[in-house]
C-alpha positions as CSV (number, residue, x, y, z in Angstrom):
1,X,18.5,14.6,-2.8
2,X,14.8,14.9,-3.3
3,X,13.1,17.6,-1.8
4,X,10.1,16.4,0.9
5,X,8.4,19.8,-1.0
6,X,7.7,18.1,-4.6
7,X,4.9,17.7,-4.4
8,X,2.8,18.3,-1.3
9,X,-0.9,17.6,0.3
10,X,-2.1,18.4,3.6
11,X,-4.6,16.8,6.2
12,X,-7.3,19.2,6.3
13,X,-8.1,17.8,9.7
14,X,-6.0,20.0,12.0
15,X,-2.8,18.1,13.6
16,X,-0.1,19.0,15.7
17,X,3.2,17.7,17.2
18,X,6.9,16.8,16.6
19,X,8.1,15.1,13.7
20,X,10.1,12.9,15.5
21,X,13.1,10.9,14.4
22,X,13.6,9.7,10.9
23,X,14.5,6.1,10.0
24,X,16.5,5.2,7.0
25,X,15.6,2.4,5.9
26,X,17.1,0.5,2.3
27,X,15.8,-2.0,-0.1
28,X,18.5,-4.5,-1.5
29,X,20.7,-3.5,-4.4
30,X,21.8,-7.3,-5.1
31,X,18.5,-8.7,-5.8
32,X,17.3,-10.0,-2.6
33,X,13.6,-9.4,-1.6
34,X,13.5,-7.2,1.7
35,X,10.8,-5.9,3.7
36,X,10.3,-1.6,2.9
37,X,10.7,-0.2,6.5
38,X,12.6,-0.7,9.8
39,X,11.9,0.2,13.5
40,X,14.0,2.6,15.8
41,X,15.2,0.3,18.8
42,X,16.8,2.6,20.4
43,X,14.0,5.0,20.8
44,X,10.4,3.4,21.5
45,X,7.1,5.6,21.5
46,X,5.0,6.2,24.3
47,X,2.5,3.8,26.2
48,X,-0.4,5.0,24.8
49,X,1.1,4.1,21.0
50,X,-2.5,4.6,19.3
51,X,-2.4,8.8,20.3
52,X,1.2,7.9,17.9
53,X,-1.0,7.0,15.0
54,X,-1.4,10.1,13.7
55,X,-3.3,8.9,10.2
56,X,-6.4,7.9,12.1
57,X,-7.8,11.4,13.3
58,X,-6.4,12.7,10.1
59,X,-8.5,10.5,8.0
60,X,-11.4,10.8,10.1
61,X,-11.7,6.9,11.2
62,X,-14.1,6.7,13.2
63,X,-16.4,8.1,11.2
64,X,-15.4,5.9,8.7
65,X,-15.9,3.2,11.2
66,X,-19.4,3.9,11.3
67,X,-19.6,3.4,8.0
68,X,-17.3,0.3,7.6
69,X,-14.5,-1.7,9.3
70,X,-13.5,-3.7,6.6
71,X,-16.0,-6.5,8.0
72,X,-15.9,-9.3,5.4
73,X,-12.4,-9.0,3.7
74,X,-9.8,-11.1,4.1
75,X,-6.3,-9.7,3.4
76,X,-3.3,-12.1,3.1
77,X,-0.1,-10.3,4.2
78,X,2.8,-11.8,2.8
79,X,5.7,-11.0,4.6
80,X,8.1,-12.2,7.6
81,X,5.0,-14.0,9.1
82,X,2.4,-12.9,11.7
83,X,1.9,-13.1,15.0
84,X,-1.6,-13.7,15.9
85,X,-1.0,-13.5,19.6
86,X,-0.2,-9.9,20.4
87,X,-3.2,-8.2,21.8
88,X,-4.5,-6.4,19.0
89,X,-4.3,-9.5,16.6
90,X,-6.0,-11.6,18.9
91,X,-9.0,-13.7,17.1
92,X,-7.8,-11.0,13.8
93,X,-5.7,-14.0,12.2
94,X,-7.2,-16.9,10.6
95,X,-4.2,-19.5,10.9
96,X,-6.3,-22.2,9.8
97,X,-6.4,-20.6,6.3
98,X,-2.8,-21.2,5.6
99,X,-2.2,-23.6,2.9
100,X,-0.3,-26.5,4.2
101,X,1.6,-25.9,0.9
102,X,3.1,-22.3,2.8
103,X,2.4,-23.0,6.1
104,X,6.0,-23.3,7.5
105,X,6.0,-21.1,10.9
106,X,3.9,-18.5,9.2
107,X,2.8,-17.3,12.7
108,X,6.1,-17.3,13.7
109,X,8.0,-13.9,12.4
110,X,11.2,-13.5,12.6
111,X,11.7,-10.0,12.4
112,X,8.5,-8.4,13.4
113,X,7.6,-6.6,10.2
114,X,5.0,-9.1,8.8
115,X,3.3,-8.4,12.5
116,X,3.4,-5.1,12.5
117,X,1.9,-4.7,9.0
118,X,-0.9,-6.8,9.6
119,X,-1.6,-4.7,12.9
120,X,-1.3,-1.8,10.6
121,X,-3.9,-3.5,8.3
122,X,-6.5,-5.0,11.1
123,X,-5.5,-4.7,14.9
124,X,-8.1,-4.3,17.3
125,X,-6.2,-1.9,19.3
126,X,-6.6,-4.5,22.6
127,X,-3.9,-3.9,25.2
128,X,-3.1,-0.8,24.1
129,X,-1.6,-2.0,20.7
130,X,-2.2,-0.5,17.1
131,X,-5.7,0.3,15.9
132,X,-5.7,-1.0,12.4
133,X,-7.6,1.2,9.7
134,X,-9.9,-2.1,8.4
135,X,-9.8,-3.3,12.3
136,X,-13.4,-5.2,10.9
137,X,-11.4,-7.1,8.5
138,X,-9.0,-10.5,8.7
139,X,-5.5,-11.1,8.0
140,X,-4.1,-14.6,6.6
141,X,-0.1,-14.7,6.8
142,X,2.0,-15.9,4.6
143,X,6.0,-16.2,5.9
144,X,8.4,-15.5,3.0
145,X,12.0,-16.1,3.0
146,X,13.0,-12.4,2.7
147,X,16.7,-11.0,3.3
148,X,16.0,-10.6,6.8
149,X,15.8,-14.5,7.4
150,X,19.3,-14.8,7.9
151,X,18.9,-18.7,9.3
152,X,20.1,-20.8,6.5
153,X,17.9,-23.7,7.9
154,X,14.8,-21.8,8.2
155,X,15.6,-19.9,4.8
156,X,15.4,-23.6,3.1
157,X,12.1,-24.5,4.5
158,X,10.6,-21.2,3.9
159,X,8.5,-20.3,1.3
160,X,9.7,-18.2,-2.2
161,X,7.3,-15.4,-2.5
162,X,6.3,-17.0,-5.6
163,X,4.8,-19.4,-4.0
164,X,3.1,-17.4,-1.7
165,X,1.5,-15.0,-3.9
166,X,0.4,-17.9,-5.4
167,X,-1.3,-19.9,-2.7
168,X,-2.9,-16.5,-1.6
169,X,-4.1,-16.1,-5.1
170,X,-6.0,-20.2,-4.6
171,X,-7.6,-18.7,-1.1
172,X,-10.6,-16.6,-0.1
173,X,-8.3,-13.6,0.8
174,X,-9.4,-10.3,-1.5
175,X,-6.1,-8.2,-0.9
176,X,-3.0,-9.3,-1.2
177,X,-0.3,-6.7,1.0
178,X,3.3,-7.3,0.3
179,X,5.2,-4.8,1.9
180,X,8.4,-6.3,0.7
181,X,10.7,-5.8,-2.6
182,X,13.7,-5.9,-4.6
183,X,15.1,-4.5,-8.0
184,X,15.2,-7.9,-9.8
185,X,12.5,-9.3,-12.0
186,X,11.8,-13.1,-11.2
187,X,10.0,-14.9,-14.0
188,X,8.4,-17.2,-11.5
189,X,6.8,-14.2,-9.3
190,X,5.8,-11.8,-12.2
191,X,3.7,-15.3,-13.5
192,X,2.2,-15.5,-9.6
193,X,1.1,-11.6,-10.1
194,X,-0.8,-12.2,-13.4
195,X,-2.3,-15.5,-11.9
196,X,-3.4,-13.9,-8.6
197,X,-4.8,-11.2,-10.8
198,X,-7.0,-13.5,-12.8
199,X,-8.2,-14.8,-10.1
200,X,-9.7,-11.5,-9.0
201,X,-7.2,-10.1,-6.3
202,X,-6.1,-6.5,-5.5
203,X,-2.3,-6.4,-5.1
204,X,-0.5,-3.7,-3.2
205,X,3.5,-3.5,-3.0
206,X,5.2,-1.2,-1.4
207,X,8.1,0.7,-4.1
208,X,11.5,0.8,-2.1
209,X,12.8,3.1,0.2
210,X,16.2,3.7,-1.4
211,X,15.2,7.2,-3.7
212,X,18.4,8.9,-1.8
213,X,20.9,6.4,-2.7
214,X,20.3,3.4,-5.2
215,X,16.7,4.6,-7.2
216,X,16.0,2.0,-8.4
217,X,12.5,-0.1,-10.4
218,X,11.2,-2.1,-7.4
219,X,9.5,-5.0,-7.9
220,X,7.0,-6.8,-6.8
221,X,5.4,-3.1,-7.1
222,X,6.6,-2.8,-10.5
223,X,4.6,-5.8,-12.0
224,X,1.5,-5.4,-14.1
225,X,-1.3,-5.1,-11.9
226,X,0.3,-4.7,-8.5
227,X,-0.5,-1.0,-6.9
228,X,2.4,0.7,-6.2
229,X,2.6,2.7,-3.0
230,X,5.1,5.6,-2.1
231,X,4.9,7.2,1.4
232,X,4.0,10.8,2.5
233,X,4.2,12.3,6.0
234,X,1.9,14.6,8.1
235,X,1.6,17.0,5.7
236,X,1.5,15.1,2.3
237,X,4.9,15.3,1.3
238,X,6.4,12.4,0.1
239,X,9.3,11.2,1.9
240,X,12.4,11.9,1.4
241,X,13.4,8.1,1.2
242,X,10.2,6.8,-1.1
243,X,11.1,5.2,-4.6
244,X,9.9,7.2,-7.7
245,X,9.2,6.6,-11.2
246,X,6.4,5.3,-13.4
247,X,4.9,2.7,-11.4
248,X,4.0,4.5,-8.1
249,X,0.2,4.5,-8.2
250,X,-0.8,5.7,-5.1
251,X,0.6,7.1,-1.9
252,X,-0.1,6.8,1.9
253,X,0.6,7.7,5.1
254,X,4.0,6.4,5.5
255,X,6.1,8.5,8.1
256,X,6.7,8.6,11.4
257,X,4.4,5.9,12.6
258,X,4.9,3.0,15.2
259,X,5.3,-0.5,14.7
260,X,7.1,-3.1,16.5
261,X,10.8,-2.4,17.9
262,X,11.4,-5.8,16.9
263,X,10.6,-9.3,17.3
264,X,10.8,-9.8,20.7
265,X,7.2,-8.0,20.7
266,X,8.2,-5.9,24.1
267,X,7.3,-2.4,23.2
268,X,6.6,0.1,19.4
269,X,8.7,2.0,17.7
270,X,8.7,5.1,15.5
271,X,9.2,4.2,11.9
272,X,8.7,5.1,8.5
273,X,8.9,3.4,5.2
274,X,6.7,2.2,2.0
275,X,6.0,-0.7,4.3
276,X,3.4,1.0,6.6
277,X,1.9,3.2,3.5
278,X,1.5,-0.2,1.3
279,X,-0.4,-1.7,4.8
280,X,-2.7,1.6,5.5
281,X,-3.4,1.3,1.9
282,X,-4.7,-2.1,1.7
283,X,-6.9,-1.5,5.2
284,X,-8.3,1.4,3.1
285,X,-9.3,-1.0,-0.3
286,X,-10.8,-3.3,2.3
287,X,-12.6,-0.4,4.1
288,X,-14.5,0.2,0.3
289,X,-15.0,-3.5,-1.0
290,X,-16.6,-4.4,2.6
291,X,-18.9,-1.6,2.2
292,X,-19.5,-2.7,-2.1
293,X,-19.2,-6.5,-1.7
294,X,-20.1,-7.0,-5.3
295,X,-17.8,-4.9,-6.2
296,X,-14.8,-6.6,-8.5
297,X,-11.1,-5.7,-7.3
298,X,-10.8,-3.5,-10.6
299,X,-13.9,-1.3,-9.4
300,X,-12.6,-0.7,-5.7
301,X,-9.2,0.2,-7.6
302,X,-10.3,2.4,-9.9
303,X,-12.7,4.2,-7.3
304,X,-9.4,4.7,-5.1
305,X,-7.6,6.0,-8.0
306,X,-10.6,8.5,-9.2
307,X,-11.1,9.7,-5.2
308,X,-7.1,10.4,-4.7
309,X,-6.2,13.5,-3.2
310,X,-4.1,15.5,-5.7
311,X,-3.9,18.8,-7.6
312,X,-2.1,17.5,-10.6
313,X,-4.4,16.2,-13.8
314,X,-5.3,12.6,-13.6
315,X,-3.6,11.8,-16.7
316,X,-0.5,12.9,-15.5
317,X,-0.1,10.8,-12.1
318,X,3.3,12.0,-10.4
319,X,6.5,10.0,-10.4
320,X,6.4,10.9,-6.8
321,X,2.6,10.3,-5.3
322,X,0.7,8.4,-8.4
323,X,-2.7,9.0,-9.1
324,X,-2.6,10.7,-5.3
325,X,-3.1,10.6,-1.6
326,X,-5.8,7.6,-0.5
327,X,-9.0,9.2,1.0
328,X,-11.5,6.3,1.0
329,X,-13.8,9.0,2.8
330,X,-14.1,10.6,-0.3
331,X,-16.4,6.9,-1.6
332,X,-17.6,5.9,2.2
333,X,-18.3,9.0,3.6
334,X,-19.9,11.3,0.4
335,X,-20.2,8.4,-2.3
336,X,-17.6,9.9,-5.2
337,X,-16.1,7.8,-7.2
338,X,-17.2,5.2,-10.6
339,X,-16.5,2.1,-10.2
340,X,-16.9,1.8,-13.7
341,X,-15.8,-1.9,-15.5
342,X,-15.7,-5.0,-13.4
343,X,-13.3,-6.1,-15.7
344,X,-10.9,-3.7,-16.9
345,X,-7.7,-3.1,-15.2
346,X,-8.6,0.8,-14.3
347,X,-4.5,1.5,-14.3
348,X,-3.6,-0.3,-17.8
349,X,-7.3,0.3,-18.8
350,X,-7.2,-3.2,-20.4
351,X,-9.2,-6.2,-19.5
352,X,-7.8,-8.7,-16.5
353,X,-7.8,-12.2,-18.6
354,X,-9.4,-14.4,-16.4
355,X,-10.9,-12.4,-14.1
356,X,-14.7,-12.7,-13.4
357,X,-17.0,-10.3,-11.4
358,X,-19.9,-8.6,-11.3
359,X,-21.9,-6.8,-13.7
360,X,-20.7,-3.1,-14.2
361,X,-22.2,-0.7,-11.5
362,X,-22.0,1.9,-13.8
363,X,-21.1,0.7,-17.3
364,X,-22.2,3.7,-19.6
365,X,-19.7,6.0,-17.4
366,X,-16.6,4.3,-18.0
367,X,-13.9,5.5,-19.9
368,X,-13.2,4.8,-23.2
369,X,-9.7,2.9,-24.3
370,X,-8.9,5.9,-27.0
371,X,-8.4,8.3,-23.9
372,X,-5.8,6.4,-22.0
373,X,-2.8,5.8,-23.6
374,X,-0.9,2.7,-23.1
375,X,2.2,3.2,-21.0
376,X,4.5,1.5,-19.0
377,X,8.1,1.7,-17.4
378,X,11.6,0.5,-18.1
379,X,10.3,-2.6,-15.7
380,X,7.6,-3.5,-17.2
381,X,4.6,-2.8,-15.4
382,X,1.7,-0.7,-17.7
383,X,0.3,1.7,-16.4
384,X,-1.7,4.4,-17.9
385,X,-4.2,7.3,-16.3
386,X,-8.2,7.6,-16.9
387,X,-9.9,10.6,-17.3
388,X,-8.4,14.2,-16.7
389,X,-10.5,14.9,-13.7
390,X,-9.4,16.6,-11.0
391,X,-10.5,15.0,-7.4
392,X,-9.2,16.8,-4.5
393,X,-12.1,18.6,-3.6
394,X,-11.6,20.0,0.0
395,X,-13.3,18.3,3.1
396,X,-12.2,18.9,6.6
397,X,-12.1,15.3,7.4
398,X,-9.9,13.9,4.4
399,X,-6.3,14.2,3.1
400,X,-6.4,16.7,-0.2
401,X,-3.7,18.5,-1.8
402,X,-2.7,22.1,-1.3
403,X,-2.7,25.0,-3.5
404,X,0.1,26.2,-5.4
405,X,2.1,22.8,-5.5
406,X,5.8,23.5,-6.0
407,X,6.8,22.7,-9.8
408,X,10.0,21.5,-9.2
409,X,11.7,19.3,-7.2
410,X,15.7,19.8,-6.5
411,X,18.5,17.5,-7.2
412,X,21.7,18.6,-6.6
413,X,20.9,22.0,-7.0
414,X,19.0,21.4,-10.3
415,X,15.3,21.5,-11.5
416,X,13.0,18.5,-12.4
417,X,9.3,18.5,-13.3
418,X,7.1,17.2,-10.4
419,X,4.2,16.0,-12.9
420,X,5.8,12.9,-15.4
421,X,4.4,11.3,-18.4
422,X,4.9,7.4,-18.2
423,X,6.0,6.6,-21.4
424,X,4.5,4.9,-24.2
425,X,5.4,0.9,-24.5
């Protein structure tokens, strides 16, 4: 069992409370695609859910709001379809955008999850419903037949997310969330990925929430240039539940957060899961490319990955948290970070074929290929670090690491390194 203490950060911003209840929540072992988190019926949160959303005061939002709401970006969340008519989505969901190709009931969702991501991701916070980080920016659904979609009728008419990712990839969405996976590579969907990235879209995937019991490679998170995203609590420790290995990038708030009970949309839950920390994390990419529109989706990556919160050398990201804890009020709030090449993946540090964007903001600072090694993991998804640079600098208003980071993690009783090297492909 993975200790919560492997690796820890903290808010700075000061935050107290109960923990609250813990949901266990499991990817498939057999191959099917499921979405990464699950609600607590039994036991919904209070009225007032948004004092629940603990992330917000911790990550200073409305000062980042002042700064940016994500005004400009479209996000396509490909999931178990989106609601548009709960009060916080209201006029935040452009249905019309759907490609007829995909658009089987993809405002109907049949188990809440695609709703509450996208809520996550942009909700107004109307009626008393969740404040989304980017609440500025738009979601476009996209209703995939996940393992939840236990209608054999419905399963048939409903789209592969092959497909999806595709037909997100041909639209005006930026982001691409997919808070969804399973441990089998499809041929079809790893070919979506590298098409969506050529055409110049940020993925984030959320990496499984089985570490206690199966550990396995999730994928879509897995894939060449899909951002992995692992989940950490309150404090910055990563949960207890979040996937690890070579091709978690980044980590989020992920713990002990509402969404929907379910899909009868009556009332929130507490939850956890890679789900909600894949969602915050695309709200936060769309929080930094609305504020640098010309920016490419490798330069609002890469300025993500240099601003993480961490403590551990950037060349040696963490099985556990990646290249860190997001903190885009380290770029929107004091201006750190290089966006560097507009066309180099900034994980793989090789060049996205196809994609096109603007001129580098700041060409003579990027890094050169000879200091990151390729690497990649038993999956197949490359990764590699930039520079060595350490960026979690303390500000009161921004997730950073603490000091004196535990070294080892315990598993049954025994000792493994926190920091790993992804190895060499």
């Amino acid at each position: 069992m993975l200790s919560a203490t492997s690796q820890r950060g903290r808010w700075t911003a000061p935050f107290t409370g109960p923990t609250g209840r813990r949901v266990s929540t499991a990817c498939s072992a057999l191959g099917a695609l499921v979405i990464a988190s699950a609600g607590l019926a039994p036991s919904a949160v209070a009225d007032d859910v948004q004092s629940q959303q603990w992330y917000l005061d911790a990550m200073a939002a409305d000062d980042l709001w002042k700064v940016s709401t994500g005004e400009g970006v479209k996000i396509a969340v490909i999931d178990s379809g989106v609601n548009p008519s709960t009060p916080s989505l209201k006029g935040q969901v452009l249905v019309d955008e759907v490609p007829k190709s995909v658009a089987y009931h993809a405002t109907k969702d049949y188990a809440g999850h695609g709703t509450s991501m996208a809520e996550l991701i942009a909700g107004t916070g109307a009626g008393g419903g969740l404040k989304g980080l980017a609440p500025g920016a738009k979601i476009v659904p996209y209703r995939v037949a996940l393992k939840q979609l236990t209608d054999e009728a419905e399963r048939k008419k409903t789209s592969v997310a092959a497909e999806a990712i595709r037909a997100a990839a041909d639209s005006d969405a930026k982001i691409i969330n997919m808070s969804f996976g399973g441990n089998i590579i499809y041929p079809e969907e790893k070919a979506a990925v590298k098409y969506a990235a050529s055409k110049g879209k940020l993925m984030f995937a959320s990496v499984g929430n089985d570490a206690q019991t199966k550990d396995f490679i999730g994928y879509p998170a897995a894939y060449p240039y899909v951002v992995g995203v692992s989940a950490a609590d309150k404090s910055g420790n990563v949960g207890k539940f979040s996937e690890t290995g070579a091709y978690v990038d980044l980590a989020a708030p992920g713990l002990d957060a509402p969404t929907w009970c379910d899909a009868t949309f009556r009332s929130y839950c507490e939850n956890e899961g890679t789900s909600i920390a894949t969602a915050i994390t695309s709200a936060s990419a769309a929080l930094i490319w609305s504020a640098h529109p010309d920016w490419t989706a490798n330069q609002v990556l890469r300025v993500m990955l240099d601003t993480a919160g961490r403590e551990w050398p950037k060349d040696t990201p963490s099985k556990y948290l990646g290249y860190g804890l997001i903190r885009p009020g380290q770029s929107l709030l004091d201006g750190k970070g290089n966006p560097g090449a507009a066309d180099v993946d900034p994980i793989t540090n090789r060049k996205v074929p196809g994609a096109s964007g603007a001129a580098d903001a700041s060409p003579s600072a990027s890094v050169p290929a000879s200091s990151q090694p390729s690497k990649n993991t038993s999956g197949g998804q490359t990764s590699a670090a930039g520079s060595s640079s350490n960026s979690s600098d303390d500000n009161a208003q921004l997730w950073v690491v603490l000091g004196a980071v535990s070294a080892v993690v315990v598993i049954g009783g025994g000792g493994l390194a926190v920091l790993r090297s992804r190895r060499s492909g």
